[in-house]
N, C-alpha and C positions, 0 to 999 in steps of 0.2 A: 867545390870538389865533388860534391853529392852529382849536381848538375851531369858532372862530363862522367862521372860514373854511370850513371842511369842511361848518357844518352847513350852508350859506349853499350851497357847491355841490351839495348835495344838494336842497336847494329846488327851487334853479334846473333839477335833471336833473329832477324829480318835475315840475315845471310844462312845465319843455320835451317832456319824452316824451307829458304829457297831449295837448301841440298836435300829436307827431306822428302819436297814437292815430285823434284828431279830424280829422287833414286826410288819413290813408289813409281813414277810412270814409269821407271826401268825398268820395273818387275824385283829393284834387288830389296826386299822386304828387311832382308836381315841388318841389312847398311842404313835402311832407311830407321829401324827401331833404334841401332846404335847412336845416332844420331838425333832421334828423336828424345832418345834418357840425357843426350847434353843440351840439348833445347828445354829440358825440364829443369835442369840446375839450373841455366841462364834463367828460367823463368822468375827462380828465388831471387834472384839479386836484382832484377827488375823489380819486382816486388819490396824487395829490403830497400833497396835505392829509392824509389817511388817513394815508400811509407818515411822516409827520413825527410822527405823534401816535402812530401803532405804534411808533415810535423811541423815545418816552418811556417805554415799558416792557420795554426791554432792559435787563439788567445783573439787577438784585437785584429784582424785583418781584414779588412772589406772583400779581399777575395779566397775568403775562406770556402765559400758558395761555387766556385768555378775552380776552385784546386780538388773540391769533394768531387765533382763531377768527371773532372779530369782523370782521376784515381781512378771510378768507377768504368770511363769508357775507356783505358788501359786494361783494367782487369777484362770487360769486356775484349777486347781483342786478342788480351790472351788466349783467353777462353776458345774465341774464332780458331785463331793457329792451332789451338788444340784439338779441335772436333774438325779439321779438315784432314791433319795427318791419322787423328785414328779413322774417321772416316774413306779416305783414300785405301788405307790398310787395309777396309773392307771390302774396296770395291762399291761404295755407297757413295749416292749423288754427294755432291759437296756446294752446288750454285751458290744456295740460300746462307752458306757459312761464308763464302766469298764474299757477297754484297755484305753482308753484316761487319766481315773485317774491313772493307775497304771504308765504313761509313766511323768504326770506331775509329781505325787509325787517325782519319781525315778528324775528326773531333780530338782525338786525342793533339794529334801536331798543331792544331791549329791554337788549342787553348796553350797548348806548353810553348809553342813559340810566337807566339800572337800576342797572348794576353796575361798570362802570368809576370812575374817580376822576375822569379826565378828563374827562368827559362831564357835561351838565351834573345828573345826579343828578333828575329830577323822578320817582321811581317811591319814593324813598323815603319 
């Protein structure tokens, strides 16, 4: 259940952020903030979902080590999504947030659906 929740918030940030990419290059700033404040609640529930399915790998789990890391390059790409739409906001480069996201995502999917147990496994 945690699983298809978590990945279901992640959808949802990857489509929300696309709208807010598309309404800063529109110029419409105020569309782009509205959307940006539900891009920040989605962010909690990624977070909540994430930290519940990190939880299933404390105690005895041999991959306890690539669930930590997991967690971490997620928070990382949060992070990305974040400083591109306030950046954008600004008018402020955004390159070096781009490559940064595109390398957590890539680490993030890879460990969650590669190698984890929990996850739903398609790289095998």
């Amino acid at each position: 259940m945690n699983t298809h929740l978590h990945i279901t918030a992640w959808a949802l940030a990857f489509i929300l952020f696309i709208v807010v990419v598309i309404l800063h290059k529109q110029g419409k700033a105020k569309g782009a903030k509205i959307v940006q404040m539900i891009l920040r609640l989605d962010y909690l529930l990624i977070l909540y979902s994430g930290g519940s399915l990190l939880a299933n790998y404390f105690g005895a789990s041999p991959m306890m080590g690539e669930a930590i890391f997991k967690g971490l390059a997620g928070i990382w790409a949060i992070f990305a999504m974040e400083m591109i739409s306030i950046k954008m906001g600004r008018n402020e480069a955004t390159k070096g947030w781009w490559i940064q996201l595109v390398i957590a995502v890539l680490l993030t999917l890879i460990l969650g659906f590669g190698r984890l147990p929990l996850g739903l496994l398609l790289f095998k």
